[in-house]
C-alpha positions as CSV (number, residue, x, y, z in Angstrom):
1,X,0.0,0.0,0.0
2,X,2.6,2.4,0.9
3,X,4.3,2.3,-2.8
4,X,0.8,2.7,-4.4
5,X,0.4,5.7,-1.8
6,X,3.5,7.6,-2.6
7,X,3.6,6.6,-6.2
8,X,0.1,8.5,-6.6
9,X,1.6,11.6,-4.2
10,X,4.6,11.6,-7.1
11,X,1.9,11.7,-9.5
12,X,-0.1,14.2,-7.9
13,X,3.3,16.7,-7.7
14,X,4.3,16.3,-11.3
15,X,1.0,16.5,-12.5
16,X,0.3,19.6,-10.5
17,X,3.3,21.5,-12.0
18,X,2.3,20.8,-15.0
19,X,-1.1,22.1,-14.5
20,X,0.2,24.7,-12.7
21,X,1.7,26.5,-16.2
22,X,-1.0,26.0,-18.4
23,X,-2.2,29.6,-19.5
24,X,-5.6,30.3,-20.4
25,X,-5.0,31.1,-24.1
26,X,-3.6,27.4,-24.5
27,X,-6.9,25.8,-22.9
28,X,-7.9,25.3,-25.9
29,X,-4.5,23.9,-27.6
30,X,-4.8,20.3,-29.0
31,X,-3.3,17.0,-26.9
32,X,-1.5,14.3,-28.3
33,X,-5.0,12.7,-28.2
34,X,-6.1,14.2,-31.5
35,X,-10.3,14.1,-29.8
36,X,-9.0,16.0,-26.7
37,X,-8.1,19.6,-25.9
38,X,-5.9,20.9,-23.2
39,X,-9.3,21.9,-21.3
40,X,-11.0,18.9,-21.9
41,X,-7.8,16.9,-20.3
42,X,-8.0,19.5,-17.3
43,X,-11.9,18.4,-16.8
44,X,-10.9,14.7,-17.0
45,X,-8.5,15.0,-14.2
46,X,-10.0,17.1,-12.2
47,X,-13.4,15.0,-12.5
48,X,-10.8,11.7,-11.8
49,X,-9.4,13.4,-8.5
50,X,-12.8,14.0,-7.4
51,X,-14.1,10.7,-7.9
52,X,-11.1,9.4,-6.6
53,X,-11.3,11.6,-3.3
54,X,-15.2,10.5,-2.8
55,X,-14.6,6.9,-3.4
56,X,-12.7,6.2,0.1
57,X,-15.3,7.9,1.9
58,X,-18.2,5.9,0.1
59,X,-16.9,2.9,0.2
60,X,-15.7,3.2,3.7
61,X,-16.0,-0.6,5.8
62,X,-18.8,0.2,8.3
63,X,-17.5,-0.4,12.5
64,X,-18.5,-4.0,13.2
65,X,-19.1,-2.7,17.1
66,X,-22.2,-1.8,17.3
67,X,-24.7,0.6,19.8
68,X,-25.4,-1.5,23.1
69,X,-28.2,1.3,23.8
């Protein structure tokens, strides 16, 4: 677990510099995939970290113990 932990906080760094020096007059630049724009890659990721960030929380193993009252 811990490699899969801080091989996604790497990701998370590099990505983030990256996103980090995107202008707004490139937002609409193409990607190397040919169907995507640089804004439409922003939504994806940003839509992927949120989904990401929610899922723990959702999916969260309820306590066994329960209320004796």
């Amino acid at each position: 677990m811990t490699d899969t932990v801080d091989l996604l906080e790497r990701t998370t760094t590099a990505a983030s510099r990256v996103v980090a020096n995107v202008k707004p007059n490139q937002l609409d630049n193409p990607t190397p995939c040919t169907e995507w724009t640089v804004r439409d890659l922003l939504n994806h990721m940003i839509g992927c970290a949120r989904c990401s960030a929610a899922r723990p929380a959702a999916s969260a193993p309820r306590s066994p113990v329960r209320d004796a009252g």
